[in-house]
C-alpha positions as CSV (number, residue, x, y, z in Angstrom):
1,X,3.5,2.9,31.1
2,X,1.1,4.5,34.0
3,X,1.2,3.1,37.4
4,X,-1.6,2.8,40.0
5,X,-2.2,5.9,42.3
6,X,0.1,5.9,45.4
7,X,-1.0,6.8,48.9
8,X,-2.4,10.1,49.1
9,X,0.2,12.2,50.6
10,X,2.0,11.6,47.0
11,X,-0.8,13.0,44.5
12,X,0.5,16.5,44.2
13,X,4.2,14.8,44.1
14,X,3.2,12.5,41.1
15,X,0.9,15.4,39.5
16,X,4.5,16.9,39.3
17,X,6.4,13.6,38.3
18,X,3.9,13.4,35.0
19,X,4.1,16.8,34.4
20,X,8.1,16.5,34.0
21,X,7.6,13.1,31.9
22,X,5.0,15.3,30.0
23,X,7.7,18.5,29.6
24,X,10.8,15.8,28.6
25,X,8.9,13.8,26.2
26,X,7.7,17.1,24.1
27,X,11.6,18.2,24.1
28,X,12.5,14.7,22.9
29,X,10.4,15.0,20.1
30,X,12.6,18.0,18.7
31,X,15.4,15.1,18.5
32,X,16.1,12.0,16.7
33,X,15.3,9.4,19.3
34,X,17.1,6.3,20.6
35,X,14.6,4.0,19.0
36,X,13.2,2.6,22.0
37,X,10.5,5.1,22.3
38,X,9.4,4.4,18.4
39,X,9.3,0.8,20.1
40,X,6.9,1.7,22.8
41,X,4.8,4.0,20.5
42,X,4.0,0.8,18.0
43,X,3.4,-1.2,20.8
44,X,0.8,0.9,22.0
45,X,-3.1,-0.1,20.5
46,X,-3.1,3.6,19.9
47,X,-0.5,3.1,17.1
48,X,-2.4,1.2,15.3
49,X,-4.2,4.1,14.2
50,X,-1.0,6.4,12.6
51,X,0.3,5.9,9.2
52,X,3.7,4.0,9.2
53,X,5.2,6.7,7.4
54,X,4.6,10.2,6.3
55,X,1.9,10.8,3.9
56,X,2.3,9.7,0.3
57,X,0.5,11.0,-2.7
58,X,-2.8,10.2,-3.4
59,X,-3.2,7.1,-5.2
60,X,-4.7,7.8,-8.7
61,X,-6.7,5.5,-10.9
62,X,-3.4,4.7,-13.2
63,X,-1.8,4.0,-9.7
64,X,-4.6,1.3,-8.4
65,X,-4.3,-0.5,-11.8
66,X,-0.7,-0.8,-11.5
67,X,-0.6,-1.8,-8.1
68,X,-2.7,-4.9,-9.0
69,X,-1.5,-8.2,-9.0
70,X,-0.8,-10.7,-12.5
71,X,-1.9,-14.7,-12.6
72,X,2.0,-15.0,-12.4
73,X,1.4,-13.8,-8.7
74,X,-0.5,-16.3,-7.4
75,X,0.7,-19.5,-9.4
76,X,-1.5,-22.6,-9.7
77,X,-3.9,-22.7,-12.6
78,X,-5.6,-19.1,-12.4
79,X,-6.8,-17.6,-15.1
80,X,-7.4,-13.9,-14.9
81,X,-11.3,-12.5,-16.4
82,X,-12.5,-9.7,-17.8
83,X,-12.7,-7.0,-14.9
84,X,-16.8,-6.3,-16.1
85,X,-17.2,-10.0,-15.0
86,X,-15.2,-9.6,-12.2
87,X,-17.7,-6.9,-11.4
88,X,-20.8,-8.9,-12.2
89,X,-19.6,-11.7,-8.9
90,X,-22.3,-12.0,-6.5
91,X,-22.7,-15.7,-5.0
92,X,-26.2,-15.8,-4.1
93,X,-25.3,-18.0,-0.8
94,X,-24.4,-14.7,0.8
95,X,-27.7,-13.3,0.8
96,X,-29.9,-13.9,3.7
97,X,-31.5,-12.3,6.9
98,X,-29.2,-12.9,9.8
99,X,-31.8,-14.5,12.8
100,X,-31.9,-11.9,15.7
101,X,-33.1,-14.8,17.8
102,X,-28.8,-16.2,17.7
103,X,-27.7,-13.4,19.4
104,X,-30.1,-13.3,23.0
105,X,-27.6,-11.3,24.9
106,X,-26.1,-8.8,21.9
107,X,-28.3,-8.0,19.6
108,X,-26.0,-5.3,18.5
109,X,-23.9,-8.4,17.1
110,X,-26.5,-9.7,14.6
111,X,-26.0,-6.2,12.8
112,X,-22.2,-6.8,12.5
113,X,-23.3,-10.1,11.0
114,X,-25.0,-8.6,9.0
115,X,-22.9,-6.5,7.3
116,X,-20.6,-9.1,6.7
117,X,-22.5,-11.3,4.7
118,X,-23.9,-7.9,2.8
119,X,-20.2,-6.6,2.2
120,X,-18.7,-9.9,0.9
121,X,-22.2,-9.9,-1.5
122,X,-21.0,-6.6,-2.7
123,X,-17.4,-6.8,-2.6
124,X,-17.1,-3.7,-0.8
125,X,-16.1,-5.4,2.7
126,X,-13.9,-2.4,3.6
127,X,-16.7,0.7,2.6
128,X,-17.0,2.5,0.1
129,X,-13.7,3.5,-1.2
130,X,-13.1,7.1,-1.1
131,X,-10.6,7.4,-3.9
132,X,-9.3,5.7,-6.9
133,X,-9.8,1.8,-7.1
134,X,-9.6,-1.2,-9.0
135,X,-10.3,-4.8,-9.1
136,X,-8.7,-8.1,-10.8
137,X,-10.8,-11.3,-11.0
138,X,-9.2,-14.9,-11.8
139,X,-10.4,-18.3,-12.1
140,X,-9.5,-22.0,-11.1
141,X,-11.7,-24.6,-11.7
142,X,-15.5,-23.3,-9.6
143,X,-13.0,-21.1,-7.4
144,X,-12.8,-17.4,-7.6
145,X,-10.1,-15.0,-6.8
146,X,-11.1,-10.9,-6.2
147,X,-8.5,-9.1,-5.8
148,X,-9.4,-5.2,-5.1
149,X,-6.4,-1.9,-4.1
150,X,-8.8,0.9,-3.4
151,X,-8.0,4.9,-1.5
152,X,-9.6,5.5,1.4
153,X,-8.0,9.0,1.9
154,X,-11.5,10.4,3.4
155,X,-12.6,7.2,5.5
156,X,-10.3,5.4,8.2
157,X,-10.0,1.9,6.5
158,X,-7.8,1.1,9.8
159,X,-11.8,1.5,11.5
160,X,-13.2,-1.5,9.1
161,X,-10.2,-4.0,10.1
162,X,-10.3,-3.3,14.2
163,X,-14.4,-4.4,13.1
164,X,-12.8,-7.3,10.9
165,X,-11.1,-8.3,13.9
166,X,-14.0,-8.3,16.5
167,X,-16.4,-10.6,14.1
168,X,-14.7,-14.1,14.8
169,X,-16.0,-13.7,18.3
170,X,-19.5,-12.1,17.8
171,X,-20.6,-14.3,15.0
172,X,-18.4,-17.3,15.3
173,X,-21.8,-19.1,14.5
174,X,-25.6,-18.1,12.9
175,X,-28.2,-18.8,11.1
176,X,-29.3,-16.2,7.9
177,X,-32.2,-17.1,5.8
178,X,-33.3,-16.5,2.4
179,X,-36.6,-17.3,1.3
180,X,-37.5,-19.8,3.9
181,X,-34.4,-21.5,3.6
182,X,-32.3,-21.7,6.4
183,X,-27.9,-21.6,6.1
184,X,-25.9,-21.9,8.6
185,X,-22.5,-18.9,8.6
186,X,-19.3,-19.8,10.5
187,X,-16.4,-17.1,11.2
188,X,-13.1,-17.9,12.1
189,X,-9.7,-15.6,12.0
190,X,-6.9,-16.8,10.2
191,X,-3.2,-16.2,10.0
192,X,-1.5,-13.6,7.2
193,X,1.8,-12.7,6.5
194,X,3.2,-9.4,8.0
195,X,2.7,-7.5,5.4
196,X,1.5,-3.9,5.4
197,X,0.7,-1.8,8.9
198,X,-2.5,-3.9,9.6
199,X,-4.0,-7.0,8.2
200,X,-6.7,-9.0,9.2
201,X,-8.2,-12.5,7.6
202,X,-11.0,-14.6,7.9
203,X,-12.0,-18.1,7.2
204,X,-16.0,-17.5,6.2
205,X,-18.1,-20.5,5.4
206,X,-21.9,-20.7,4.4
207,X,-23.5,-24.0,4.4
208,X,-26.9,-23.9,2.5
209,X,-28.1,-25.6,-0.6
210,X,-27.1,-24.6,-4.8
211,X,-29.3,-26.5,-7.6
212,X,-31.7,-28.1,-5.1
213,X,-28.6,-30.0,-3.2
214,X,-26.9,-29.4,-0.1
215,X,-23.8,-26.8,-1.1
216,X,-20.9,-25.5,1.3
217,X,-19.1,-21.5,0.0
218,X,-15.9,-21.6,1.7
219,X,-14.0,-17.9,1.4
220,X,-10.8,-16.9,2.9
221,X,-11.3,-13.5,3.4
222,X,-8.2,-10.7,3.9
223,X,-7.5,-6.7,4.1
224,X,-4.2,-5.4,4.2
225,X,-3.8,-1.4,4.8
226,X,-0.4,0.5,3.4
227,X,-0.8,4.0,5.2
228,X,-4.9,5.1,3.6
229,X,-5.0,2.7,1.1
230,X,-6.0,-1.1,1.4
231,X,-6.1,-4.3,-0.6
232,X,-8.8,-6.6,-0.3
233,X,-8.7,-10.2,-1.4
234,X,-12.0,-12.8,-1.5
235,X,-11.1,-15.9,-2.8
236,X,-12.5,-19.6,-2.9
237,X,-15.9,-21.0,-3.6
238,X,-17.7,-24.5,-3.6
239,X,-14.7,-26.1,-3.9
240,X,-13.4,-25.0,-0.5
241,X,-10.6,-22.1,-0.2
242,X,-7.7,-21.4,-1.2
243,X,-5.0,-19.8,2.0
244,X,-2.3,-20.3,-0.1
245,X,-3.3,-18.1,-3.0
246,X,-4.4,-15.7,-1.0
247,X,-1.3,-15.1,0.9
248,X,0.9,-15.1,-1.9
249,X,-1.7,-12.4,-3.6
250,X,-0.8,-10.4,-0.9
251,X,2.8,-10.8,-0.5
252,X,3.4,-9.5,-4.0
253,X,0.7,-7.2,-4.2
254,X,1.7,-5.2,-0.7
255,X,5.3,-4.4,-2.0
256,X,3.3,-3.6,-5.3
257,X,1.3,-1.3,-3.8
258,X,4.3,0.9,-1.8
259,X,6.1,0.7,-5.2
260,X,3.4,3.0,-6.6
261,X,2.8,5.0,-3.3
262,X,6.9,5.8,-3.5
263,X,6.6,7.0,-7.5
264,X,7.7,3.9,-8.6
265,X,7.0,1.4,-11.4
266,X,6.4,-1.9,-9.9
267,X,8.6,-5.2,-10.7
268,X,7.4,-6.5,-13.5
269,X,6.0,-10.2,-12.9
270,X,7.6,-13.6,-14.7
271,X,4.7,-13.6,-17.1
272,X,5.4,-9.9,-18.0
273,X,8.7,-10.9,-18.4
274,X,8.7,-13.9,-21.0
């Protein structure tokens, strides 16, 4: 930890002191450690930035399919679809020009807005992936479940969850319209089980109208990064969300995921199984 400047007469002596500290920790880095300076590196907000572990292979398309997760994963009644109509999912309460006129004091905020409600239309709420990916869509009733594992080898997908985390606050509340009519977006973070080296979840709720009469999209929202790749999971609908789901998606599907990044062949689920 750095400590405020003492009185002057003791500059060149502490230029010295942190040149020492400087010398010591480079030597210690030869060794193996006594574990309490791994505990003050992942402390630091800088360590949120390093892979957990050393590099593992890319992760190929094969890889991405068999890191994703079964209807055994997530229990209740879900039925898994076809991954082209997975694809074709686009709620059309997402779309909608977020008002400038909410944010008088950070503009710069209606943007991040923005690109929420954009990447959650397009399922991409992470970027572009820059390597392999795949997707898994199930079904419960009018509720939806995307589940996505993508690469993003060339892009920092660490970057896209520090902006996850910031959104709560800049657009907690705001208005996007669509055609003249007007829907009001709330933001809220959620809890996610410590899975992973970074998560971040949101509670995302659009109230506007479907079929002429007033309509509420409620979607719990997630990203969970294992070293450069990430899973993604969007999942609820007009029927409100559905936490539990989601969290189970991504307890099985994170140790599904290292599985493949070690060379392995995931655990086969119960349905898989029988």
């Amino acid at each position: 930890m750095s400590r405020r400047p003492s009185r002057s007469v003791r500059v060149v002596a502490s230029a010295l002191a942190a040149g020492s500290l400087l010398t010591t920790a480079a030597c210690s880095d030869d060794g193996a450690g006594d574990g309490s300076r791994a505990s003050d590196v992942s402390a630091s907000p800088l360590a949120r930035k390093q892979p957990s572990s050393s590099p593992s292979p890319a992760l190929t398309e094969a890889g991405a399919q068999a890191a994703l997760i079964t209807e055994a994963d997530i229990e209740d009644d879900w039925t898994q679809v076809k991954d082209t109509e997975a694809e074709s999912w686009h709620d059309s309460l997402l779309i909608g020009t977020v008002d400038v006129s909410d944010f008088l004091t950070a503009k710069a905020d209606a943007a991040d807005c923005q690109r929420l409600l954009d990447s959650l239309f397009d399922d991409d709420l992470l970027g572009r992936p820059s390597g392999a990916s795949a997707l898994r869509g199930f079904e419960q009733g009018d509720s939806r479940l995307l589940y996505q594992v993508a690469a993003y080898d060339r892009t920092d997908p660490q970057d896209s969850l520090d902006w996850m985390a910031t959104l709560p606050q800049k657009c907690d509340q705001f208005t996007a319209t669509d055609n003249g009519e007007e829907r009001t977006v709330q933001v809220i973070e959620t809890s996610l089980p410590d899975v992973g080296d970074a998560r971040e979840g949101l509670l995302v709720t659009v109230k506007g109208t479907a079929d002429d009469a007033p309509a509420t999209l409620t979607l719990e929202v997630a990203a969970v990064r294992v070293g450069a790749d990430a899973i993604t999971v969007t999942a609820g609908g007009l029927d409100g969300a559905e936490e539990d789901s989601v969290k189970e998606a991504l307890k099985t599907g994170t140790q599904r995921l290292k599985d493949v990044q070690a060379g392995k062949t995931p655990a086969a689920s119960p349905s898989e199984i029988e």
